[in-house]
N, CA, C and O atoms as a DFTB+ gen file, in Angstrom:
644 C
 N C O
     1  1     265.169     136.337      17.460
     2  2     265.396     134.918      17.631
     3  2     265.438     134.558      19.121
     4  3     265.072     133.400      19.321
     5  1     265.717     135.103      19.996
     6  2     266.372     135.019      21.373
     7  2     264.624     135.174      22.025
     8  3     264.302     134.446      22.965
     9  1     263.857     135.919      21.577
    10  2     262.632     136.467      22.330
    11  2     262.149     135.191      21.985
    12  3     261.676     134.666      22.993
    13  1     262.050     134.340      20.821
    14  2     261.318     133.507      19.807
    15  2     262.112     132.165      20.746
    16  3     261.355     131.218      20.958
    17  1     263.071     132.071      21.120
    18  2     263.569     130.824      21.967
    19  2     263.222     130.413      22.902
    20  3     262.987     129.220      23.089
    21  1     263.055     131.705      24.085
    22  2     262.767     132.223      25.225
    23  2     261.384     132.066      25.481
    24  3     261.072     131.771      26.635
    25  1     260.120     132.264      24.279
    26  2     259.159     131.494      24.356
    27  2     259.144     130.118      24.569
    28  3     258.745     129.606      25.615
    29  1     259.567     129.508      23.611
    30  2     259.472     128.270      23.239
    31  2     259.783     127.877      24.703
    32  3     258.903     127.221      25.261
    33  1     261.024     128.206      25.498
    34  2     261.075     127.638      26.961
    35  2     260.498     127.669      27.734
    36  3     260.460     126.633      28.398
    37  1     259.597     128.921      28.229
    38  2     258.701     128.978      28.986
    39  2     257.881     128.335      28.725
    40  3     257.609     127.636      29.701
    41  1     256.788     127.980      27.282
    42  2     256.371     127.313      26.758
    43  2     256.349     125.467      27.359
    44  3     255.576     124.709      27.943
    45  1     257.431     125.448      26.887
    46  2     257.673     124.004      26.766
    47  2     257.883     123.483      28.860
    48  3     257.374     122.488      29.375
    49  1     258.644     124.406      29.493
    50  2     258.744     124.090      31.340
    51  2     257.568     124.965      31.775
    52  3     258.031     125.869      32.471
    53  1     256.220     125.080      31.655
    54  2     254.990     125.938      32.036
    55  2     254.846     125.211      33.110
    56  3     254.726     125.733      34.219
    57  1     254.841     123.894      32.918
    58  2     254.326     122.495      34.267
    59  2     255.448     122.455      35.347
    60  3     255.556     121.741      36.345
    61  1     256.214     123.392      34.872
    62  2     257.620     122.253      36.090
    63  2     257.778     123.783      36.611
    64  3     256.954     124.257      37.394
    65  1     258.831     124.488      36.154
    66  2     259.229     125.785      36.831
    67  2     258.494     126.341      37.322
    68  3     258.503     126.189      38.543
    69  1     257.472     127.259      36.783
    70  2     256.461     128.074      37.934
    71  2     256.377     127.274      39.235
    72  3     257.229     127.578      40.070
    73  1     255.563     126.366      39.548
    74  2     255.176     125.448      40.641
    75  2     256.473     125.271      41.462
    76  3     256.406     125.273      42.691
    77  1     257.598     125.125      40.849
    78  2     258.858     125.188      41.639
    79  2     259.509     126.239      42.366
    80  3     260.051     126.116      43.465
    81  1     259.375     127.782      41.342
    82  2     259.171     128.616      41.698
    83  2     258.614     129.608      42.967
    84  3     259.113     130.626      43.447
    85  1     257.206     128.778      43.345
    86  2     256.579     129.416      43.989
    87  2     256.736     128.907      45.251
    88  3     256.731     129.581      46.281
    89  1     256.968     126.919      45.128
    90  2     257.114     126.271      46.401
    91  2     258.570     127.028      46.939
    92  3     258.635     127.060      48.168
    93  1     259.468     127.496      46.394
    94  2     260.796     127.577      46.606
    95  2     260.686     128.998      47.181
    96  3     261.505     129.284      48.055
    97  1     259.780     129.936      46.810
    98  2     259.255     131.299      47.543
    99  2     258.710     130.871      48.609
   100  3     259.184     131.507      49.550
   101  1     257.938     130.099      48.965
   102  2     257.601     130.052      50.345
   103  2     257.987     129.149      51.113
   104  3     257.487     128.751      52.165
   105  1     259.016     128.780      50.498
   106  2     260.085     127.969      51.561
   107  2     260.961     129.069      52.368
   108  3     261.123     129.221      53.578
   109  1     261.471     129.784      51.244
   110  2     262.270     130.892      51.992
   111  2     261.499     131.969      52.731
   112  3     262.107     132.484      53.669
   113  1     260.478     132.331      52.521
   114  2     259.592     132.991      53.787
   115  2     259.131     132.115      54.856
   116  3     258.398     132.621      55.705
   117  1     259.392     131.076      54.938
   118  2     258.732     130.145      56.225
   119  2     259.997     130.444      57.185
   120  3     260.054     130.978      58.293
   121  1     261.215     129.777      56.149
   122  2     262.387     129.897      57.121
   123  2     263.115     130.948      57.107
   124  3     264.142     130.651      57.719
   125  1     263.182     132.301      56.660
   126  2     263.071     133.782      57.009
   127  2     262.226     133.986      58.178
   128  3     262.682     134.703      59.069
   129  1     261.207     133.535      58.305
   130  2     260.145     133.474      59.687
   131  2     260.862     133.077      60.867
   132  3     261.083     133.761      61.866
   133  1     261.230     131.789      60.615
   134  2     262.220     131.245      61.537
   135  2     263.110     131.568      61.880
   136  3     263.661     130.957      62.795
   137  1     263.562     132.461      61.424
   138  2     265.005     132.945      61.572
   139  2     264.353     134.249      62.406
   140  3     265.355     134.681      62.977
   141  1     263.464     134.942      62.718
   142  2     262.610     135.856      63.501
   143  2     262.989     137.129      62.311
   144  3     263.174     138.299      62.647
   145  1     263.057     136.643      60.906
   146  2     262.813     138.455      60.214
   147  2     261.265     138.435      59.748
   148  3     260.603     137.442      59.449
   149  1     260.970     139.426      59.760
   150  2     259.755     140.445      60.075
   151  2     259.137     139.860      58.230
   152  3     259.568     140.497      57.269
   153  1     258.186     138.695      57.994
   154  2     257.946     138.205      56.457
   155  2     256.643     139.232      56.162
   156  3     255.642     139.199      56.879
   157  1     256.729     139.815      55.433
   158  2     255.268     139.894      55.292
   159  2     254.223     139.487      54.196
   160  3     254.484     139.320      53.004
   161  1     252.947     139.350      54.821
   162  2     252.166     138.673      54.003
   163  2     251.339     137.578      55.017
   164  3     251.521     137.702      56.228
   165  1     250.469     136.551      54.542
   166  2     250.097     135.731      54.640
   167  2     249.918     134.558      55.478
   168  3     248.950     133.854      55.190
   169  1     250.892     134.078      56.782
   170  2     251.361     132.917      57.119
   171  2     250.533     131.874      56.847
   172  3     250.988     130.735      56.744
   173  1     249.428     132.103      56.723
   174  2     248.147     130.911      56.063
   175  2     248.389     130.289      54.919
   176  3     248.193     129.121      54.582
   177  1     248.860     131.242      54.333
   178  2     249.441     131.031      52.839
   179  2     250.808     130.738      52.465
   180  3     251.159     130.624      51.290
   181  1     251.808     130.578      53.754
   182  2     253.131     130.716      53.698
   183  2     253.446     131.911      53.331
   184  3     254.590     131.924      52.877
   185  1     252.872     133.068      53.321
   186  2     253.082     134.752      53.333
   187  2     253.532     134.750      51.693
   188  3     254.307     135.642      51.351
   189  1     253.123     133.887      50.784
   190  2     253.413     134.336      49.082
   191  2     252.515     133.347      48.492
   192  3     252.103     132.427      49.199
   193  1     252.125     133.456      47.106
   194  2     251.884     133.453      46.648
   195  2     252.419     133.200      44.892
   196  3     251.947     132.498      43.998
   197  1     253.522     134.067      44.937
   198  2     254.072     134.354      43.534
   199  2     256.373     133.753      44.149
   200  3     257.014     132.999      44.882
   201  1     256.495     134.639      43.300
   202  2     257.783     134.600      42.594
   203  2     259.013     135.207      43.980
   204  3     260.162     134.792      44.126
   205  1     258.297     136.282      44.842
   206  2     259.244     136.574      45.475
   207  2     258.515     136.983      46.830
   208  3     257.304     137.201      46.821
   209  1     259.540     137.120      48.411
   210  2     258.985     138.090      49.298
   211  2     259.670     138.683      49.871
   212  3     260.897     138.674      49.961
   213  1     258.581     139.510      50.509
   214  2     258.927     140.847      51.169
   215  2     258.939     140.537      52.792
   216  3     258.242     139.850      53.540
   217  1     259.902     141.256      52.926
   218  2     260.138     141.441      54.570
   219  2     260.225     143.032      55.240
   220  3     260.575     143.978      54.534
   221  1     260.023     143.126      56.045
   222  2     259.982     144.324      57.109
   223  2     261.021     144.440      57.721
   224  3     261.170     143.587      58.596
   225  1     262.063     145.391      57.579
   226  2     263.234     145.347      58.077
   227  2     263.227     146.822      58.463
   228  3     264.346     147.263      58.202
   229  1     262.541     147.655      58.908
   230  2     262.214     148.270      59.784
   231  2     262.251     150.235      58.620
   232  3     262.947     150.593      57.670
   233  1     260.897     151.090      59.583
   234  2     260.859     152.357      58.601
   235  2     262.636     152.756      58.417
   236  3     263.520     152.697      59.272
   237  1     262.715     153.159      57.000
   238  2     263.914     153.568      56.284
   239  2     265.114     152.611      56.305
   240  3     266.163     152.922      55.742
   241  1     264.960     151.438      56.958
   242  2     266.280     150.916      56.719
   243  2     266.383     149.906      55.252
   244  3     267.303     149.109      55.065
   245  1     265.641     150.055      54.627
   246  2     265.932     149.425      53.261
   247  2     266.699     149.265      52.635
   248  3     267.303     148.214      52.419
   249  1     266.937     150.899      51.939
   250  2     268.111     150.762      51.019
   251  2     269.505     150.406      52.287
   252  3     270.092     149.337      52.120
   253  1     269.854     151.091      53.195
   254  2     271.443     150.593      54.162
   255  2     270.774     148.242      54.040
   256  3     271.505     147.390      53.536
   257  1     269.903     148.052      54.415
   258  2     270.249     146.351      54.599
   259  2     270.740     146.392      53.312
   260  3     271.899     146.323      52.903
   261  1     269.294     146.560      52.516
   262  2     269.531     145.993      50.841
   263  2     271.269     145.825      50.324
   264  3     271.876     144.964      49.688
   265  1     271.643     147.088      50.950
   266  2     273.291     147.381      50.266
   267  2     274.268     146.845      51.197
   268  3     275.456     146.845      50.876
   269  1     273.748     146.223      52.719
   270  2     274.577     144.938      53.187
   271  2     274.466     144.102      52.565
   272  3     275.450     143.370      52.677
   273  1     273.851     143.787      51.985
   274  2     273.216     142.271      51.537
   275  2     273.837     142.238      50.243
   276  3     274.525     141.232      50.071
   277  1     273.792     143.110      49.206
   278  2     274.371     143.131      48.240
   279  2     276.344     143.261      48.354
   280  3     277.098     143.116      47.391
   281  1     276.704     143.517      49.568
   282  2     278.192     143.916      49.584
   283  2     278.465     142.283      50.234
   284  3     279.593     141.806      50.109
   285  1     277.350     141.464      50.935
   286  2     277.676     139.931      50.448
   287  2     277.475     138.893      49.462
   288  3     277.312     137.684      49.621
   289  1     277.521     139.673      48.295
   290  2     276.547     138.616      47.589
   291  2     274.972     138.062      47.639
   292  3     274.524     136.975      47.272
   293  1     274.415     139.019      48.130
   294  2     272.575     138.506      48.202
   295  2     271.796     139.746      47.704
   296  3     271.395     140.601      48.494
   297  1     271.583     139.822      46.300
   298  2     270.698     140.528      45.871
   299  2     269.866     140.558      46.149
   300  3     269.420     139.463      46.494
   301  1     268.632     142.114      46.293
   302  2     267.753     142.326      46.694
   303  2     267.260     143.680      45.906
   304  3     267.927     144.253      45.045
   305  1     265.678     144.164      46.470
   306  2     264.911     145.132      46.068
   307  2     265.121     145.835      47.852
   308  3     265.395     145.115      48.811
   309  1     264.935     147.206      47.931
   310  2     264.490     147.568      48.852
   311  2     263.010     148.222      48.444
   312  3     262.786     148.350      47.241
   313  1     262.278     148.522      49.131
   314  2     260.963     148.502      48.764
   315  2     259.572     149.420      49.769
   316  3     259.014     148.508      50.379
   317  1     259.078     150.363      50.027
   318  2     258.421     151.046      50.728
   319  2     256.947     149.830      51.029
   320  3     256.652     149.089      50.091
   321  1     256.411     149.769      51.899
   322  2     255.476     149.114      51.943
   323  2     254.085     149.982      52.140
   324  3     254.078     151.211      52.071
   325  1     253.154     149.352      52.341
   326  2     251.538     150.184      52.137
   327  2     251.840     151.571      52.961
   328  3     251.959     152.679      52.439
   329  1     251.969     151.178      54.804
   330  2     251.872     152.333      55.597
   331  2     252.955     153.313      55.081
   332  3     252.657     154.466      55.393
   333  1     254.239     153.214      54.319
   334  2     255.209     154.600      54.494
   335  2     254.948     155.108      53.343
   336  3     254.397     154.514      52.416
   337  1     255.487     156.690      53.350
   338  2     254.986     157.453      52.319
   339  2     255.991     157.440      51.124
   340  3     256.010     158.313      50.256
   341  1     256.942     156.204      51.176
   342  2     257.387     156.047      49.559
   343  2     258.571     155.546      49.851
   344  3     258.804     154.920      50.885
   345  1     259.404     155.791      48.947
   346  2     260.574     155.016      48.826
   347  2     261.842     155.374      49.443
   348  3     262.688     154.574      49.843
   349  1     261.915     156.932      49.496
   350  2     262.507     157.142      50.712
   351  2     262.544     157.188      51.804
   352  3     263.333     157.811      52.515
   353  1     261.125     156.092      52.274
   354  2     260.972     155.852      53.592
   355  2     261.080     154.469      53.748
   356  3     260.473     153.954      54.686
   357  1     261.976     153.538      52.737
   358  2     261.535     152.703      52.569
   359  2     262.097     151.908      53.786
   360  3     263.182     152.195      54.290
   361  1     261.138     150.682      54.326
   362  2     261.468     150.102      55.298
   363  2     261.367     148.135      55.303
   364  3     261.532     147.364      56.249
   365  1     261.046     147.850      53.882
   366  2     261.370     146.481      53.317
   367  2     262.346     145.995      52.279
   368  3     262.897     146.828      51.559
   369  1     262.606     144.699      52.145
   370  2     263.274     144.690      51.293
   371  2     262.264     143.357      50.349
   372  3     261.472     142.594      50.903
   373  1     262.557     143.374      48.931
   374  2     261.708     142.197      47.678
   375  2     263.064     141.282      47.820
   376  3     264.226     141.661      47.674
   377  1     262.576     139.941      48.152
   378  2     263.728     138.934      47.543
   379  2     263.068     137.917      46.347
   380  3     262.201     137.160      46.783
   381  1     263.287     137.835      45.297
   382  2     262.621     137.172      44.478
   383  2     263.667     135.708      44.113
   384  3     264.872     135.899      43.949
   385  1     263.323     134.860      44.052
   386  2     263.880     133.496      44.142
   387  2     263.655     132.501      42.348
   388  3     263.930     131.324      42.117
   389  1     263.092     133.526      41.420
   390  2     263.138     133.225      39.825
   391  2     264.749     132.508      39.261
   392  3     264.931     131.455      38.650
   393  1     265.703     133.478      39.711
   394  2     266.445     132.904      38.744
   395  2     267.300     132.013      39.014
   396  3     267.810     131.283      38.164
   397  1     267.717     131.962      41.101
   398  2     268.626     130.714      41.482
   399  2     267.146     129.721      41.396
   400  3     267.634     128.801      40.740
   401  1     265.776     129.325      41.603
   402  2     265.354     128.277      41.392
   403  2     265.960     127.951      39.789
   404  3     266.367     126.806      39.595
   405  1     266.009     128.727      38.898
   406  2     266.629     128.599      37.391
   407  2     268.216     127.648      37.943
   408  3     268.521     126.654      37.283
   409  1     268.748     127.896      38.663
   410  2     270.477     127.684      38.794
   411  2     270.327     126.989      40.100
   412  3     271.127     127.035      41.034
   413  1     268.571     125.977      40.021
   414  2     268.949     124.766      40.752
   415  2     268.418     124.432      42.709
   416  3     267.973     123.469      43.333
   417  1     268.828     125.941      43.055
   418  2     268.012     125.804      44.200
   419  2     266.999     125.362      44.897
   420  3     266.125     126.221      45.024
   421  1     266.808     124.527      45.317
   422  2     265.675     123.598      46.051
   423  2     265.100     124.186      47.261
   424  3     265.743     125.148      47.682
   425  1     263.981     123.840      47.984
   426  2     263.571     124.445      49.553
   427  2     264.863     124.281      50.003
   428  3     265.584     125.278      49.972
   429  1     265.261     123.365      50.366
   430  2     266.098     123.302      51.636
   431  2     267.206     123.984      51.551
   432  3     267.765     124.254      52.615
   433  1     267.920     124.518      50.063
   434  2     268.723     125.535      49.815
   435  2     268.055     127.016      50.102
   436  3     268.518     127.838      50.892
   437  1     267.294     127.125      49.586
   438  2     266.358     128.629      50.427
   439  2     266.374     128.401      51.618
   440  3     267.261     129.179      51.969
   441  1     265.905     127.693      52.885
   442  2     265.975     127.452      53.767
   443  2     267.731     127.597      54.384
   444  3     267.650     128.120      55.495
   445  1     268.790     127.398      54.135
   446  2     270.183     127.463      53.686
   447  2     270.446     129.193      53.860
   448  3     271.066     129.787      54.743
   449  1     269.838     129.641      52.855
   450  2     269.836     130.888      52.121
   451  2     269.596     132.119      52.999
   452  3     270.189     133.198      53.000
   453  1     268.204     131.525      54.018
   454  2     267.686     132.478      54.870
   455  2     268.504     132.726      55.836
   456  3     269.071     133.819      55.824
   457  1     268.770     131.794      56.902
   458  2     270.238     131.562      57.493
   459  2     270.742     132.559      57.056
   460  3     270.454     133.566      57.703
   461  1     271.687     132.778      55.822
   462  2     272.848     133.401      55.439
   463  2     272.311     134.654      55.195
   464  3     273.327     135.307      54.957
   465  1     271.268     135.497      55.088
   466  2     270.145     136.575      55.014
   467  2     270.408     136.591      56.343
   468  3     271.319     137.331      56.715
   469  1     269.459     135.549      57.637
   470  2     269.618     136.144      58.926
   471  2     271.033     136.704      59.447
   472  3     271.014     137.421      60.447
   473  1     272.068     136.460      58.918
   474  2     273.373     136.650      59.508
   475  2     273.760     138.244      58.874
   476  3     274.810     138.850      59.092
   477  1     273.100     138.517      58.396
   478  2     273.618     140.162      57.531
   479  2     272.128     140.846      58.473
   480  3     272.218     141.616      59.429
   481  1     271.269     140.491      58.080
   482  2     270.193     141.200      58.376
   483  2     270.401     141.587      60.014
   484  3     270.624     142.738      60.388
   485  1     270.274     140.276      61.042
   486  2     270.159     140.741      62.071
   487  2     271.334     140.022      63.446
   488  3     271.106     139.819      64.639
   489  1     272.723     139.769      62.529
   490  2     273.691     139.773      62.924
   491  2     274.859     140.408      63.186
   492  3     275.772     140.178      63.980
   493  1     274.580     141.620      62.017
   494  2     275.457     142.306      60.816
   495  2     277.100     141.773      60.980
   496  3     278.124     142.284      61.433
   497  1     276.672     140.167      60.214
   498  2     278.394     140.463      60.045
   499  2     278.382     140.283      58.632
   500  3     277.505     140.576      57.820
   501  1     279.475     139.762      58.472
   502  2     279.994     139.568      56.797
   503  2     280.161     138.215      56.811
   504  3     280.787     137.631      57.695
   505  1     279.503     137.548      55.648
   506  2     279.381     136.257      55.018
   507  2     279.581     136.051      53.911
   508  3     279.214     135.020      53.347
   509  1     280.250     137.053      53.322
   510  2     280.562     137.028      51.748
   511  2     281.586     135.410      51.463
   512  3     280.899     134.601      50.840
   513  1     282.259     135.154      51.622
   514  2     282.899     134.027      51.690
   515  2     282.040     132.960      51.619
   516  3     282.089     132.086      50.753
   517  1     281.044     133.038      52.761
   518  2     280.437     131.674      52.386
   519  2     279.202     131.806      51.765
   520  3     278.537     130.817      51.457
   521  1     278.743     133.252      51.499
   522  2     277.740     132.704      50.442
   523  2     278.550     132.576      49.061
   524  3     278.058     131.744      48.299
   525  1     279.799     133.297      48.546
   526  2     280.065     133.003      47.453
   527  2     280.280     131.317      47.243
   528  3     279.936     130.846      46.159
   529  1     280.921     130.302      48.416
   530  2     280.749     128.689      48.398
   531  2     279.750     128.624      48.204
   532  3     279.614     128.453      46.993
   533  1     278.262     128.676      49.002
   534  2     276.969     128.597      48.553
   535  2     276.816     128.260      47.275
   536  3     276.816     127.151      46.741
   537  1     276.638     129.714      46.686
   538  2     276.293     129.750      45.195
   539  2     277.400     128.948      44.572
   540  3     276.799     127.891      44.381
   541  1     278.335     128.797      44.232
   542  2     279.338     127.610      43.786
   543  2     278.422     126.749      43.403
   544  3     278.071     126.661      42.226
   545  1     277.941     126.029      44.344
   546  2     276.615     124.654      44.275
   547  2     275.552     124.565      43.177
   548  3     274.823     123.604      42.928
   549  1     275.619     126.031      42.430
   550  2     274.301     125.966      41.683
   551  2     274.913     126.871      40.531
   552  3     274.659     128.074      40.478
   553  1     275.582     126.348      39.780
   554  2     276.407     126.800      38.489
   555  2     275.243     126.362      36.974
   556  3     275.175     127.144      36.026
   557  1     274.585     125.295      36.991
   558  2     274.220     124.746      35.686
   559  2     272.505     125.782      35.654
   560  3     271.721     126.128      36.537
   561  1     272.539     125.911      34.599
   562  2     271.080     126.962      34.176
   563  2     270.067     125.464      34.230
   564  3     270.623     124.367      34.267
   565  1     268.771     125.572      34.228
   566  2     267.984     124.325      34.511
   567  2     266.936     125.168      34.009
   568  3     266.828     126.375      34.227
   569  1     265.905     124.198      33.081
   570  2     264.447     125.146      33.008
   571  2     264.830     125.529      31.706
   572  3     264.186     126.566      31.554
   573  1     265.563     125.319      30.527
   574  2     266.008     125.872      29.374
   575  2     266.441     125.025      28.656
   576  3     267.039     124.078      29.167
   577  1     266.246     125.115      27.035
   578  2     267.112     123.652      26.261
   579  2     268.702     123.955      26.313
   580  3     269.265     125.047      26.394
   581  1     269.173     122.842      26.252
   582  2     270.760     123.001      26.059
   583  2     270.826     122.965      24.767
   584  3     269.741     122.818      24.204
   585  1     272.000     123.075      23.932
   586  2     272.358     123.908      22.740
   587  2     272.032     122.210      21.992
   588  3     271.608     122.500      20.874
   589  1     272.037     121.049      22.075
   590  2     272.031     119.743      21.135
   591  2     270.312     119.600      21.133
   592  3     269.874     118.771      20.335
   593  1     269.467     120.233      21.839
   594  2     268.365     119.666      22.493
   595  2     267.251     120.838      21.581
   596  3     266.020     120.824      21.581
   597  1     268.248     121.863      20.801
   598  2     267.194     123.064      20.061
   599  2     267.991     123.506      19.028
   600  3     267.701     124.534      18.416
   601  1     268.901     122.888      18.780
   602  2     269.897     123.337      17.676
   603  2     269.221     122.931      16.006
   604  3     269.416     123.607      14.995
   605  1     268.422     121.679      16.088
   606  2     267.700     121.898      14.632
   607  2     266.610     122.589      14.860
   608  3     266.218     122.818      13.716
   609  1     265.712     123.169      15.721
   610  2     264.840     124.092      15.821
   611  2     265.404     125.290      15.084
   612  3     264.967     125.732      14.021
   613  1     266.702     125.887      15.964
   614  2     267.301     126.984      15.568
   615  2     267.651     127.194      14.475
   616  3     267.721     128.371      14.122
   617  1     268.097     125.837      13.274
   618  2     268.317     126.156      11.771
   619  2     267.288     126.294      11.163
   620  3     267.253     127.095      10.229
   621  1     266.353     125.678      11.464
   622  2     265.088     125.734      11.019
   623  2     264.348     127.030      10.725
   624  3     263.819     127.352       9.660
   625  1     264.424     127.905      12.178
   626  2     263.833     129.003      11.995
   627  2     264.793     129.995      11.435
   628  3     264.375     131.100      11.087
   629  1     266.435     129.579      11.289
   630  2     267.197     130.501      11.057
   631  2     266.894     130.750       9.483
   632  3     267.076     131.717       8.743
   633  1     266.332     129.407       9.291
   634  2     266.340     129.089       7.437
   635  2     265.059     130.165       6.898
   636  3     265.015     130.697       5.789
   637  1     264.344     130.271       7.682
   638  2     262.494     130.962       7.703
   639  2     262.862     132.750       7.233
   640  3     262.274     133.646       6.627
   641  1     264.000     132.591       7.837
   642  2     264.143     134.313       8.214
   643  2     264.770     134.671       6.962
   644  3     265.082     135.840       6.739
């Protein structure tokens, strides 16, 4: 039922989310740029394309940022890029921007976001405090029916089964 819902949403926001998605990815690599971390990819293109990006944060320091970043609240991938020979050399990190655009985030909150990235990345302090206020701002799920808006769908198919 949940896989069968989960269609229907993607389904039904195909026009709105993706496109939001992607502008909201290369918002935060423009102003990751700005902030002087190392984006990679594209700048012609705003360095993405899709759902998330990658930055260069130098050979092997991946996993140590990734796990600053995560001990403030900013999830991440660490990630080997083309030139190193794998993952224990890894020297990027993946930020993918899918599920806070889901919980509302706009450019100028990515833009916000990078900021609070530049301050761990190449400040190293601690911002846990204020990114946990941050995120505060973006509590409601968006991009999904609310429970009055699919609830006779749901008897419907509950009745099928």
């Amino acid at each position: 039922m949940g896989l069968l819902a989960s269609a229907y949403e993607m389904s039904h926001f195909k026009d709105i989310c993706p496109p939001k998605v992607i502008a909201n990815a290369k918002a935060l690599a423009r102003a990751l740029r700005e902030c002087g971390i190392d984006v990679a990819g594209d700048p012609a293109i705003d360095y993405t394309e899709t759902h998330q990006v990658a930055v260069k944060v130098g050979y092997g320091l991946g996993p140590e940022i990734a796990g600053r970043l995560e001990a403030n609240n900013i999830i991440c991938n660490y990630q080997a890029i083309p030139s190193e020979e794998g993952f224990t050399a890894a020297g990027a990190l993946r930020l993918g921007v899918s599920e806070m655009t889901r919980f509302g985030m706009e450019e100028g909150d990515f833009r916000e976001l990078a900021g609070l990235i530049h301050d761990v990345v190449k400040k190293e302090i601690n911002i846990q405090t204020r990114v946990k206020a941050f995120r505060q701002r973006f509590r409601d799920l968006r991009f999904c029916f609310k429970r009055d808006e699919f609830s006779d769908l749901f008897e419907t198919l509950h009745g099928l089964l």
